[in-house]
PQR file of N, CA, C, O and H, with PARSE charges and radii, in Angstrom:
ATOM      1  N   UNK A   1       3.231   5.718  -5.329 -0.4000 1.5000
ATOM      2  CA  UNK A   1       2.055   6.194  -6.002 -0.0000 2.0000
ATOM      3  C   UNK A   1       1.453   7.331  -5.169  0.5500 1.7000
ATOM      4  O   UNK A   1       1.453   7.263  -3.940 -0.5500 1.4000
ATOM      5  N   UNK A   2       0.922   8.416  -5.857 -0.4000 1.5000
ATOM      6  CA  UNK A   2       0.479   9.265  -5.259 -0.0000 2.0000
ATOM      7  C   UNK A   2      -1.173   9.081  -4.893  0.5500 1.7000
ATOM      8  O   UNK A   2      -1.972   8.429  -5.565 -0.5500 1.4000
ATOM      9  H   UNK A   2       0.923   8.471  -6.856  0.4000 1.0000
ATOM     10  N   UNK A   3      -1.477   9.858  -3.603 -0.4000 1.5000
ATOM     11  CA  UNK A   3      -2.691   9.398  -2.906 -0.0000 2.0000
ATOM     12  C   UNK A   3      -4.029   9.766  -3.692  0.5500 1.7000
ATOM     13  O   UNK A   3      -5.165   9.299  -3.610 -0.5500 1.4000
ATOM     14  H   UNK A   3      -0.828  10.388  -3.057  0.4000 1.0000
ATOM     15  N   UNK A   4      -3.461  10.809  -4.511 -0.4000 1.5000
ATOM     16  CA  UNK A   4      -4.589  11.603  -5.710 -0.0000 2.0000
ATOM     17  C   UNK A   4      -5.029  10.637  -6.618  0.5500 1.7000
ATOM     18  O   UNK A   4      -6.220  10.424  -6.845 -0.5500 1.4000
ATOM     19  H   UNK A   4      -2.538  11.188  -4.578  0.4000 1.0000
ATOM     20  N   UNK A   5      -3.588   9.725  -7.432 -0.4000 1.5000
ATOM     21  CA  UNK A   5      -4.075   8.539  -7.869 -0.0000 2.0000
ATOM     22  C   UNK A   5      -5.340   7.197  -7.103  0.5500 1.7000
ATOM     23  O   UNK A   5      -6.374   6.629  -7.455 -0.5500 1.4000
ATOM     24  H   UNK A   5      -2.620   9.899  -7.248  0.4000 1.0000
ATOM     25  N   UNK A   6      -4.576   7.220  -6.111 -0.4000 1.5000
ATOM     26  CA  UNK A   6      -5.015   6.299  -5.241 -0.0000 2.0000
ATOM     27  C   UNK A   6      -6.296   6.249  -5.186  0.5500 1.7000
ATOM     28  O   UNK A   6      -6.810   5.188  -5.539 -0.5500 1.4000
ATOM     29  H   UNK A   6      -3.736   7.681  -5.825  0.4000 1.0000
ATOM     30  N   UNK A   7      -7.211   7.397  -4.720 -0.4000 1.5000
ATOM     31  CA  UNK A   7      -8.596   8.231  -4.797 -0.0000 2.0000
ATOM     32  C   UNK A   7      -9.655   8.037  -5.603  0.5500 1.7000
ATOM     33  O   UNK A   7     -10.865   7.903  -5.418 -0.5500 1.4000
ATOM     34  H   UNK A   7      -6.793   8.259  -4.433  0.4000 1.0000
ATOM     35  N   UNK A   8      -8.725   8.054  -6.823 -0.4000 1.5000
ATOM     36  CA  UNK A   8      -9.454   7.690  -8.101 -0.0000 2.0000
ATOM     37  C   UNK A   8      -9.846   5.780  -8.414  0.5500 1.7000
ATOM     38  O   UNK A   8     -10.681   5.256  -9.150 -0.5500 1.4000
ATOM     39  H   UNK A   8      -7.743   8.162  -6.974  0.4000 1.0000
ATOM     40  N   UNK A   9      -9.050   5.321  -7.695 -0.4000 1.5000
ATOM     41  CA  UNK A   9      -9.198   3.474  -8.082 -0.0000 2.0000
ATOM     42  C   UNK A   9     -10.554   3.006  -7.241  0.5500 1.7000
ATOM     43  O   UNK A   9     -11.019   3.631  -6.288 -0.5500 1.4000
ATOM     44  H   UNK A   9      -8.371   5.747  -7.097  0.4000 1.0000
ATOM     45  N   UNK A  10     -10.926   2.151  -7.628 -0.4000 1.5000
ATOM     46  CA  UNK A  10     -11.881   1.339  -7.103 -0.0000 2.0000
ATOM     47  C   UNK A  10     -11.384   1.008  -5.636  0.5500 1.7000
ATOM     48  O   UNK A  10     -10.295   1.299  -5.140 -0.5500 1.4000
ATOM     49  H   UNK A  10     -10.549   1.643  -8.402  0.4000 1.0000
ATOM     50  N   UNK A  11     -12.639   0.204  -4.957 -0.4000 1.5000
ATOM     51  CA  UNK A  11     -12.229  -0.110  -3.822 -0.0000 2.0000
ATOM     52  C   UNK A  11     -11.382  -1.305  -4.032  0.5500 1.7000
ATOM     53  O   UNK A  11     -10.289  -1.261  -3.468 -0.5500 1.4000
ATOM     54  H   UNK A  11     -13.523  -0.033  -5.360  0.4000 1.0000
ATOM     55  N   UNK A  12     -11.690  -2.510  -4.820 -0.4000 1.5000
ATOM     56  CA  UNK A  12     -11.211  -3.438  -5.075 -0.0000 2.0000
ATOM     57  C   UNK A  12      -9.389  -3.584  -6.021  0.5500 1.7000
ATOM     58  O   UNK A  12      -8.485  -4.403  -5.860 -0.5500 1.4000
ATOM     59  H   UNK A  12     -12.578  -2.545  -5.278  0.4000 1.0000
ATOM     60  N   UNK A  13      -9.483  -2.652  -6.752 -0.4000 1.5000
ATOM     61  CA  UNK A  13      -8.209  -2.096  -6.809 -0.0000 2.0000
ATOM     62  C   UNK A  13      -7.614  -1.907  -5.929  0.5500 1.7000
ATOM     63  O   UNK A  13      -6.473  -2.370  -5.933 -0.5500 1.4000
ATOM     64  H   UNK A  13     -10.218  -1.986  -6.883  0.4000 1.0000
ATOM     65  N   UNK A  14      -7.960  -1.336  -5.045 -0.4000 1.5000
ATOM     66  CA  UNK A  14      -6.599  -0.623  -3.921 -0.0000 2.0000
ATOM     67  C   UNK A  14      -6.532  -2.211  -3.089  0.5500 1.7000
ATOM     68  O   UNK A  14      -5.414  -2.724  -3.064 -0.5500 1.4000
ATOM     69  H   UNK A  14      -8.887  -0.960  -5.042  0.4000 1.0000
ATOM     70  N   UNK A  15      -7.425  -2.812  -2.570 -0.4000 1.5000
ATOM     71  CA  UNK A  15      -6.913  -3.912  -1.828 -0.0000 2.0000
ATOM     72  C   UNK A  15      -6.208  -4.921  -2.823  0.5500 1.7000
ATOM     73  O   UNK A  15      -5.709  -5.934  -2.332 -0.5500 1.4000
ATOM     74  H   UNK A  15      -8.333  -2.394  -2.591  0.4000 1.0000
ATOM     75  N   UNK A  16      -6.149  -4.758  -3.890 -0.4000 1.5000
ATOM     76  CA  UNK A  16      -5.348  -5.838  -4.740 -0.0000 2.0000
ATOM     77  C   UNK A  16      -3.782  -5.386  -4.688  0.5500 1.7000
ATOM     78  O   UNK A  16      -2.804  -6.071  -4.388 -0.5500 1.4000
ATOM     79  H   UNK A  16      -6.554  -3.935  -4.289  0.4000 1.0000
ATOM     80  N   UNK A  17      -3.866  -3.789  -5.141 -0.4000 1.5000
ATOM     81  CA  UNK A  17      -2.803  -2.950  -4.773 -0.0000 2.0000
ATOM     82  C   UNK A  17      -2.124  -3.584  -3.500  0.5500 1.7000
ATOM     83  O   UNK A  17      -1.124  -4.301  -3.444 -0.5500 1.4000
ATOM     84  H   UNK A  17      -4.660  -3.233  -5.385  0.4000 1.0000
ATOM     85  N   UNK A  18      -2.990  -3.095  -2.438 -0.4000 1.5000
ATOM     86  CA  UNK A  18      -2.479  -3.983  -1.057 -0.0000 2.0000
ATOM     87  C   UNK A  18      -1.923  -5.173  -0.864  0.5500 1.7000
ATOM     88  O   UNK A  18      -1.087  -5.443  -0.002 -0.5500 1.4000
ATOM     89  H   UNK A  18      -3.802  -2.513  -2.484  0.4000 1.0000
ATOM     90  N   UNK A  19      -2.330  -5.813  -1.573 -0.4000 1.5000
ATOM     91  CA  UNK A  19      -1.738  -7.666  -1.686 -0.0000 2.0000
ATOM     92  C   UNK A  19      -0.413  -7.484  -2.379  0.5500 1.7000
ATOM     93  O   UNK A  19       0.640  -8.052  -2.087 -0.5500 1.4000
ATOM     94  H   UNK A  19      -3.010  -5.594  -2.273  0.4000 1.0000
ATOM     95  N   UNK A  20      -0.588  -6.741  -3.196 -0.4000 1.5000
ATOM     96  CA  UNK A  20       0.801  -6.918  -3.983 -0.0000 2.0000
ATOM     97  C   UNK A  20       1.824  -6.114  -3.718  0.5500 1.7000
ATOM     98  O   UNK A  20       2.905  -6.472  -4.188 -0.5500 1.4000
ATOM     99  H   UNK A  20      -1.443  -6.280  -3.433  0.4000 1.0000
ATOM    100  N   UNK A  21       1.788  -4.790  -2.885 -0.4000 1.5000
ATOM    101  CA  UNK A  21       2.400  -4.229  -1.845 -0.0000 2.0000
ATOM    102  C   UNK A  21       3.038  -4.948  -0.915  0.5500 1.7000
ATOM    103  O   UNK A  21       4.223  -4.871  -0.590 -0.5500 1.4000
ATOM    104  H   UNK A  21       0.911  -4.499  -2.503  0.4000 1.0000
ATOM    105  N   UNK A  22       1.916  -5.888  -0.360 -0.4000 1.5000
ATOM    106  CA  UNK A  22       2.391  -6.853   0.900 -0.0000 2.0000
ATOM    107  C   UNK A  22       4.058  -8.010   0.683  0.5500 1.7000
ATOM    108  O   UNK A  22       5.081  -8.334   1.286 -0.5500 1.4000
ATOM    109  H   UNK A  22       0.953  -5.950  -0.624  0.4000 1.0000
ATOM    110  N   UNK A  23       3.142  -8.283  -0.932 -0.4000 1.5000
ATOM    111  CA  UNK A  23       3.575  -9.269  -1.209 -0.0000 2.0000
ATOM    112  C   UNK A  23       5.621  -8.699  -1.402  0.5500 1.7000
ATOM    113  O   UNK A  23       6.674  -9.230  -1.047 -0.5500 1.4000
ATOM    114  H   UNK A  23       2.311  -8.020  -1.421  0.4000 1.0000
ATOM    115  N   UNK A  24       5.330  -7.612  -2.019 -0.4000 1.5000
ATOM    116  CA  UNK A  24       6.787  -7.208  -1.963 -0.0000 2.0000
ATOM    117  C   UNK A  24       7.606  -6.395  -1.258  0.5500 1.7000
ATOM    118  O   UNK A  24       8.619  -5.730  -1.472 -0.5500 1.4000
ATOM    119  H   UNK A  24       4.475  -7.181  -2.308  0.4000 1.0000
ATOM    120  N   UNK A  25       6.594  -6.732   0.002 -0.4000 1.5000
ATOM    121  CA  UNK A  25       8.070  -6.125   1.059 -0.0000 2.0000
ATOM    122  C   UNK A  25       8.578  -6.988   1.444  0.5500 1.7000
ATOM    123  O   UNK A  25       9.726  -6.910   1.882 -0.5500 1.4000
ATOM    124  H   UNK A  25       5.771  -7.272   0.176  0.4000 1.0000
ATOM    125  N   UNK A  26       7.575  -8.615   1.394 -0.4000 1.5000
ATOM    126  CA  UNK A  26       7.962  -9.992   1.852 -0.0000 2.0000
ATOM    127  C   UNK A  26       9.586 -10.018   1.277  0.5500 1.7000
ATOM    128  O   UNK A  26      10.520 -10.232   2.049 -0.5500 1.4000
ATOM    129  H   UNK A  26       6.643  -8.678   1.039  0.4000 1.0000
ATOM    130  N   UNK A  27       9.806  -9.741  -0.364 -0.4000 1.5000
ATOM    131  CA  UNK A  27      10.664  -9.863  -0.969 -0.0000 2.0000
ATOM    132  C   UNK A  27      11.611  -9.423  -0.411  0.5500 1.7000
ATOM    133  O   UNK A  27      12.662  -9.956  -0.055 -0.5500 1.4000
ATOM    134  H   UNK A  27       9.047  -9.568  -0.992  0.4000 1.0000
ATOM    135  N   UNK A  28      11.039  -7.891  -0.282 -0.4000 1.5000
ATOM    136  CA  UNK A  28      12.626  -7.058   0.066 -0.0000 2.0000
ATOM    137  C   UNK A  28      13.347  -7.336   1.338  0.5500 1.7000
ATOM    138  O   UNK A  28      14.564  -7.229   1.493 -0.5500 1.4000
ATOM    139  H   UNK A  28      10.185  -7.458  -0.570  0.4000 1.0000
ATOM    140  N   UNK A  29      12.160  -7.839   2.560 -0.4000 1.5000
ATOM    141  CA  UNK A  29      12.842  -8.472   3.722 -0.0000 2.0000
ATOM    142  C   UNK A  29      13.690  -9.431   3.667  0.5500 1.7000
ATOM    143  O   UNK A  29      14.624  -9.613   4.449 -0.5500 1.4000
ATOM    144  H   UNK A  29      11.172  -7.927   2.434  0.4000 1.0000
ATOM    145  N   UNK A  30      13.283 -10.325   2.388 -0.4000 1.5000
ATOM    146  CA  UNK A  30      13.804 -11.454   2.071 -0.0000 2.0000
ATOM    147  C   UNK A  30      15.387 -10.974   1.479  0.5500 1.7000
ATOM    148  O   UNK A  30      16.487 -11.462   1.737 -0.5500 1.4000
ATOM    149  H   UNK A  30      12.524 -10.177   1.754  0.4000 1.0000
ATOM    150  N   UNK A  31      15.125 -10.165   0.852 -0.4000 1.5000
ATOM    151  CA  UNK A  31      16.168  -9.453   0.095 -0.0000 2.0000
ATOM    152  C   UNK A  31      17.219  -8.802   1.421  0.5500 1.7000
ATOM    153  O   UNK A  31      18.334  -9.282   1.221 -0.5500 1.4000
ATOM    154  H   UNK A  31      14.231  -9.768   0.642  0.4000 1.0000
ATOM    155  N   UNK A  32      17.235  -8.292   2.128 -0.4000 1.5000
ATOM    156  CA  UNK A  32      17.791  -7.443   3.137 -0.0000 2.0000
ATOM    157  C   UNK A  32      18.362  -8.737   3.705  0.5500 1.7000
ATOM    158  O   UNK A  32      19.592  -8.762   3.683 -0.5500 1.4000
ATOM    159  H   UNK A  32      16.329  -7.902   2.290  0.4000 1.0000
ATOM    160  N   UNK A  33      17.796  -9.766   4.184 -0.4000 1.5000
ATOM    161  CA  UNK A  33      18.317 -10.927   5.511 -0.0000 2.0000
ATOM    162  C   UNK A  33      19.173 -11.731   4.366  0.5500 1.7000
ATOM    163  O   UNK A  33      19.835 -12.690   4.766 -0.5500 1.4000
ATOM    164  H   UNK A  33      16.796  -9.746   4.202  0.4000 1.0000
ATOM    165  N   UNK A  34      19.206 -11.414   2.995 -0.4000 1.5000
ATOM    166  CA  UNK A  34      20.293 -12.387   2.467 -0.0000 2.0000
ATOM    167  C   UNK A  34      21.330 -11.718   2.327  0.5500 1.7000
ATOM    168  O   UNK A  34      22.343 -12.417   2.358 -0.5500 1.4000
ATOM    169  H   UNK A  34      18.668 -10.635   2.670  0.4000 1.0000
ATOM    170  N   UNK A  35      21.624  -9.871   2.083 -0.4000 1.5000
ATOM    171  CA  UNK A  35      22.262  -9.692   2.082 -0.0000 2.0000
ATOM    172  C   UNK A  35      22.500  -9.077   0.636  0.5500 1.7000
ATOM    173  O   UNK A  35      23.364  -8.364   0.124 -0.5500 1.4000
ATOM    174  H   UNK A  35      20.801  -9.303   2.058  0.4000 1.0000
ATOM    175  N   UNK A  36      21.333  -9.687   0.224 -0.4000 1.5000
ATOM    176  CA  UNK A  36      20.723  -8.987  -1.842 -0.0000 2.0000
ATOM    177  C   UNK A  36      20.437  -7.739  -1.951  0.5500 1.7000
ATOM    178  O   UNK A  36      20.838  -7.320  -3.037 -0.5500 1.4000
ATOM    179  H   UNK A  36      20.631 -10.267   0.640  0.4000 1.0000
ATOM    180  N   UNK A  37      19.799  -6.745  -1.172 -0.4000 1.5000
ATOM    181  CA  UNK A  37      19.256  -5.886  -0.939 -0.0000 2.0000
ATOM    182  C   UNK A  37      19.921  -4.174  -1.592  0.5500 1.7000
ATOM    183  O   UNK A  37      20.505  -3.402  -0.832 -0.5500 1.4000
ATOM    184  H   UNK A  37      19.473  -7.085  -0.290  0.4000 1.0000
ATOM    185  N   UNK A  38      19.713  -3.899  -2.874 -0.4000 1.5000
ATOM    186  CA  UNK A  38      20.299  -3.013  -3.869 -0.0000 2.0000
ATOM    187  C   UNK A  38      19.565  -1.713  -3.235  0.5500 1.7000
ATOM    188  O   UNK A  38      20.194  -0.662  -3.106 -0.5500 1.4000
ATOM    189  H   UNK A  38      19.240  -4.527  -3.492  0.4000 1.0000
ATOM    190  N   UNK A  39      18.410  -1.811  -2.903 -0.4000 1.5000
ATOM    191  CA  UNK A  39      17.506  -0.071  -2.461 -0.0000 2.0000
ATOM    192  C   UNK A  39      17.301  -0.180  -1.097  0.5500 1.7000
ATOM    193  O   UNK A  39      16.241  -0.753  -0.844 -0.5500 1.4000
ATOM    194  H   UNK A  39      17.899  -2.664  -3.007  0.4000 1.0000
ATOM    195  N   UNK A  40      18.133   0.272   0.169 -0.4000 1.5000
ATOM    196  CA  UNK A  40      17.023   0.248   1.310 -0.0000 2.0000
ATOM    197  C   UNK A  40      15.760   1.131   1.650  0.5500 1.7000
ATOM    198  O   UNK A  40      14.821   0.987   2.433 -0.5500 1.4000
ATOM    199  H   UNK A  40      18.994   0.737  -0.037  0.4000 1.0000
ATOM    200  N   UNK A  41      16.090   2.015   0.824 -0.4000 1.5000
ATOM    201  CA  UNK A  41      15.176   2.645   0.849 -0.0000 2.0000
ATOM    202  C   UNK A  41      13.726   2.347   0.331  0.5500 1.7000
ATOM    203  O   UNK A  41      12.681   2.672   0.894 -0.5500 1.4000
ATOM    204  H   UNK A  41      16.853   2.132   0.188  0.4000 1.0000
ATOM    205  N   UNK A  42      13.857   1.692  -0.805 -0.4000 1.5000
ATOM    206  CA  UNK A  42      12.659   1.396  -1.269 -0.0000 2.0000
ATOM    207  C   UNK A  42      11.625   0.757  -0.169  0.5500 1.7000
ATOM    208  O   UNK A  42      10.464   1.149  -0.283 -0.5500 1.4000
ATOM    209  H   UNK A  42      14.706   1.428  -1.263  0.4000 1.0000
ATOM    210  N   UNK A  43      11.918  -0.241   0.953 -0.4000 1.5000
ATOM    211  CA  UNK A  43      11.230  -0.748   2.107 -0.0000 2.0000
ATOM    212  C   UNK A  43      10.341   0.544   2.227  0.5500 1.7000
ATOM    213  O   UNK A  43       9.197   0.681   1.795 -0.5500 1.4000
ATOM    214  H   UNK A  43      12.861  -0.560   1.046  0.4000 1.0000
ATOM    215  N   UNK A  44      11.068   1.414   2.870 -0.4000 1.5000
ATOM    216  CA  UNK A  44       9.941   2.547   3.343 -0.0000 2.0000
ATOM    217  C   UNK A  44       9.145   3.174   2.512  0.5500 1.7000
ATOM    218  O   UNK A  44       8.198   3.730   3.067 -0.5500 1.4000
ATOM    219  H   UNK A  44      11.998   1.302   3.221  0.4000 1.0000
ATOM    220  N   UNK A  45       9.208   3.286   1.271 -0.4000 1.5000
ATOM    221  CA  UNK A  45       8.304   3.900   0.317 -0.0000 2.0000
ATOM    222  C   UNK A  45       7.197   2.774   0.271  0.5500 1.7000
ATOM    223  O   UNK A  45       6.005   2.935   0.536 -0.5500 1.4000
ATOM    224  H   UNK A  45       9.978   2.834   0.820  0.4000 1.0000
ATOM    225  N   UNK A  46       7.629   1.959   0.002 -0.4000 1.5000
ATOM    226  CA  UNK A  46       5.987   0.487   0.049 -0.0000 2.0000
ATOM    227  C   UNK A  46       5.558   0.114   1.386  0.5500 1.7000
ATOM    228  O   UNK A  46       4.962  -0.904   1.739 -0.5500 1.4000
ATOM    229  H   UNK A  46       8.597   1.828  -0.214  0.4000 1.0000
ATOM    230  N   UNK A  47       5.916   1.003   2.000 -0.4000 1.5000
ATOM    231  CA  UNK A  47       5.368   0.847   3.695 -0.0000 2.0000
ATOM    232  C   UNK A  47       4.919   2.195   3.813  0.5500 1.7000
ATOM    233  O   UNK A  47       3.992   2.220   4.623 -0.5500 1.4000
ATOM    234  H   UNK A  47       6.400   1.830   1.713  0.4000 1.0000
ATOM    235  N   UNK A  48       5.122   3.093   3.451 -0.4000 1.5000
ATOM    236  CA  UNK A  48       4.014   4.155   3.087 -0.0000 2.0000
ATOM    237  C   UNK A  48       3.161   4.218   2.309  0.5500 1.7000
ATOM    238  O   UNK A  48       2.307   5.075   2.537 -0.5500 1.4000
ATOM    239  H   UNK A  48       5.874   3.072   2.794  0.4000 1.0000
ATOM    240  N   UNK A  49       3.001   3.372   1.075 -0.4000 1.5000
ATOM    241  CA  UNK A  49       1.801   3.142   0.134 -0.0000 2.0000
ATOM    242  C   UNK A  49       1.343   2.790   0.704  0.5500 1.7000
ATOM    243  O   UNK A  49       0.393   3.423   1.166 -0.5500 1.4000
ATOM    244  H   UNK A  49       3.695   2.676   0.889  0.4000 1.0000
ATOM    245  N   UNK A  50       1.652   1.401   1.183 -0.4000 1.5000
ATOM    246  CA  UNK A  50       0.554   0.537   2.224 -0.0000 2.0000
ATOM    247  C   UNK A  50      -0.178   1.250   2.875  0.5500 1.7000
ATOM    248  O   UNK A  50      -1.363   1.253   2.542 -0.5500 1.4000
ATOM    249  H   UNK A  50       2.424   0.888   0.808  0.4000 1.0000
ATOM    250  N   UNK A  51       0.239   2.090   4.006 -0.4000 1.5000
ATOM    251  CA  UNK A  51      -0.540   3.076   4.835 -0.0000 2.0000
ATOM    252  C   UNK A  51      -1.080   4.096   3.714  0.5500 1.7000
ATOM    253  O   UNK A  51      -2.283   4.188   3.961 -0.5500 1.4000
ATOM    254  H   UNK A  51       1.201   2.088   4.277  0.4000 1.0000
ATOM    255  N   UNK A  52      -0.859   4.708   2.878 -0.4000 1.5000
ATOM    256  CA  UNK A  52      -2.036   5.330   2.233 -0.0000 2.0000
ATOM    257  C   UNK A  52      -3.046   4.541   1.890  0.5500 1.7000
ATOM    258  O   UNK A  52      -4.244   4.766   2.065 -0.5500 1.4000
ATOM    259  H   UNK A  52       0.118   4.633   2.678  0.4000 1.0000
ATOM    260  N   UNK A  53      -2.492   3.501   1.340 -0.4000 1.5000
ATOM    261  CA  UNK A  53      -4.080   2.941   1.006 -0.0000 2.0000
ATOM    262  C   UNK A  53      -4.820   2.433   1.866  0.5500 1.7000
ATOM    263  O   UNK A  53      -6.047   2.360   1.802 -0.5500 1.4000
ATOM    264  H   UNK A  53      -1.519   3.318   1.197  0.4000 1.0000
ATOM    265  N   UNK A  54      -3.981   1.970   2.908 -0.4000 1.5000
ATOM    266  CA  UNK A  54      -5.150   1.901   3.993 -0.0000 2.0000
ATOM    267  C   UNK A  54      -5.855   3.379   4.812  0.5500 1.7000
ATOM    268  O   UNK A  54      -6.899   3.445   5.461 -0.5500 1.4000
ATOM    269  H   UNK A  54      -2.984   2.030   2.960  0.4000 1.0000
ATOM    270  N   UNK A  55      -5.213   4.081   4.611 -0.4000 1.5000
ATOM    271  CA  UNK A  55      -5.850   5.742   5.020 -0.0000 2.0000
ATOM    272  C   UNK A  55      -7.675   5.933   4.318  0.5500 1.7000
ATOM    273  O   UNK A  55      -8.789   6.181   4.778 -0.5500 1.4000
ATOM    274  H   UNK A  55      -4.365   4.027   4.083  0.4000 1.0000
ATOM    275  N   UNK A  56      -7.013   5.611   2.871 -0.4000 1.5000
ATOM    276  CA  UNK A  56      -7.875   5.730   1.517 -0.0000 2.0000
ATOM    277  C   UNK A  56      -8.854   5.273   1.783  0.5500 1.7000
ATOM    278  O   UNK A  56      -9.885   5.944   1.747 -0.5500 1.4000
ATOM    279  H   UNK A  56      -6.108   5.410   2.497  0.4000 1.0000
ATOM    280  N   UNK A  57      -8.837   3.714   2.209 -0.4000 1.5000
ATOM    281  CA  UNK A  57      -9.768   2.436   2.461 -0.0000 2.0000
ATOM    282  C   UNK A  57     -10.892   2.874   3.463  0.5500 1.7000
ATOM    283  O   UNK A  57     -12.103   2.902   3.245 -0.5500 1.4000
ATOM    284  H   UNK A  57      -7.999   3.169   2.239  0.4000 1.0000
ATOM    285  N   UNK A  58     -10.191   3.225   4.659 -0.4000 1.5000
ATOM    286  CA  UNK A  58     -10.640   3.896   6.037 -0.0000 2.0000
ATOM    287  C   UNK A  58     -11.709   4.873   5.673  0.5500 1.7000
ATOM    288  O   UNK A  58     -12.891   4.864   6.017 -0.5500 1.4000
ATOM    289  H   UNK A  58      -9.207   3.202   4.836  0.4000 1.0000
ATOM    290  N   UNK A  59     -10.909   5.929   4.721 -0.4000 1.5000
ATOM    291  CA  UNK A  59     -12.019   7.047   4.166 -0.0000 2.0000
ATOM    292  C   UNK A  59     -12.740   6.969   3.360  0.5500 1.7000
ATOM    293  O   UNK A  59     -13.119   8.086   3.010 -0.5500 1.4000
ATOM    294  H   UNK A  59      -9.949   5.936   4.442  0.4000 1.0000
ATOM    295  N   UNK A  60     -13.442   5.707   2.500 -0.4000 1.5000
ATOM    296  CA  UNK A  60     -14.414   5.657   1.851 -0.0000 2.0000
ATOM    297  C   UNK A  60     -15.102   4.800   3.013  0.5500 1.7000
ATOM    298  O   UNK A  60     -16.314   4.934   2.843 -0.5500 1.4000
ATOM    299  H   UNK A  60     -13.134   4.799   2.785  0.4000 1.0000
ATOM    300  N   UNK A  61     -14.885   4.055   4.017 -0.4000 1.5000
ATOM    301  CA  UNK A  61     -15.257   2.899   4.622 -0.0000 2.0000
ATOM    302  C   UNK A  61     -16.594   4.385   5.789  0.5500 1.7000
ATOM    303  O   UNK A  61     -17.691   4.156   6.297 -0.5500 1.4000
ATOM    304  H   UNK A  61     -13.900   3.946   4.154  0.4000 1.0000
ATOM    305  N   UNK A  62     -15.977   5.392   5.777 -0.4000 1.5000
ATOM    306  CA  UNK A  62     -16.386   6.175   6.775 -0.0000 2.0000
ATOM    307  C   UNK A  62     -17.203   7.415   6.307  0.5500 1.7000
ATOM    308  O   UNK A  62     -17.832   8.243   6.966 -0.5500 1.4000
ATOM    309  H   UNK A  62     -15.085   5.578   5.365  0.4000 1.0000
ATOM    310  N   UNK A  63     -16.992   7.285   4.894 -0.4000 1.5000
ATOM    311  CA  UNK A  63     -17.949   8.194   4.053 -0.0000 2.0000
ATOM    312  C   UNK A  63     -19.322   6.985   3.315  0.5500 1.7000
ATOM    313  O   UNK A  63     -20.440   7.377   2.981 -0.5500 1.4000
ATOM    314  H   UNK A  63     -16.481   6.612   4.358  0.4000 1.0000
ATOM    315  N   UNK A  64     -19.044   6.153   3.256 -0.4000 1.5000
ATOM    316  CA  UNK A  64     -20.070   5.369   3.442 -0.0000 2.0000
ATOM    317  C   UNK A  64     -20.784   5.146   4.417  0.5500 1.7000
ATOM    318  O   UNK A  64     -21.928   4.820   4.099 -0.5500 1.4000
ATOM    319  H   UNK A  64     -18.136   5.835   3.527  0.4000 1.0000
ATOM    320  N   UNK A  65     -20.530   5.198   5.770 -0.4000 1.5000
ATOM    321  CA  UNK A  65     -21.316   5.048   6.996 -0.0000 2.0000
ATOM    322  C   UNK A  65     -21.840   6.557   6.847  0.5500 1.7000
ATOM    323  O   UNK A  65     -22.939   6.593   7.401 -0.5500 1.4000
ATOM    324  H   UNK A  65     -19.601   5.464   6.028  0.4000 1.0000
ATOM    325  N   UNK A  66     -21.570   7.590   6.423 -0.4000 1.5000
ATOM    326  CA  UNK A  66     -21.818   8.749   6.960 -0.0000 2.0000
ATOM    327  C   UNK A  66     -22.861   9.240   6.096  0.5500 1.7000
ATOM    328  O   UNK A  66     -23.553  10.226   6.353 -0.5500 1.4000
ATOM    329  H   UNK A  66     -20.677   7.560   5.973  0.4000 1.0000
ATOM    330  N   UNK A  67     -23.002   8.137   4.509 -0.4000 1.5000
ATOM    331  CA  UNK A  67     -24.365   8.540   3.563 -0.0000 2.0000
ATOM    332  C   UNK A  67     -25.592   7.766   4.309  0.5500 1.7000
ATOM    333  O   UNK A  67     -26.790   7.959   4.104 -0.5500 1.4000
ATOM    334  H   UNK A  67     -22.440   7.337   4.301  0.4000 1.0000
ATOM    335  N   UNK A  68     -25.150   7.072   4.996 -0.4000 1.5000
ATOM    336  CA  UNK A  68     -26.566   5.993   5.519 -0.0000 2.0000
ATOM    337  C   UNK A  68     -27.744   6.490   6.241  0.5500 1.7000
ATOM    338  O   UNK A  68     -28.647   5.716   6.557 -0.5500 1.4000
ATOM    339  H   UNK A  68     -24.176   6.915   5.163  0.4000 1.0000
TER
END
């Protein structure tokens, strides 16, 4: 997902985003140690969402301190 999208979601969106991000790299690790594992690549693309949205998170978290 692109970070432009990202920008636009709620705060509560993106940490749900986050959970379910989390939740499927669990998979794909799971996927890789059995030996299932069809995309390796895909790991690193949902390990870069992750870090955007936590970038995202960071920068409303710090534009909020900065209206106070």
């Amino acid at each position: 997902m692109k970070a432009s999208k990202m920008r636009d979601m709620s705060r509560e969106d993106l940490v749900q985003e986050e959970a379910e991000l989390r939740a499927q790299i669990f998979k794909i690790r799971f996927q890789a140690a059995t030996g299932q594992l069809e995309s390796a690549p895909k790991l690193r693309g949902v390990r870069r969402d992750i870090a955007r949205i936590q970038t995202i998170l960071r920068e409303m978290d710090n534009a909020k301190q900065e209206n106070k």
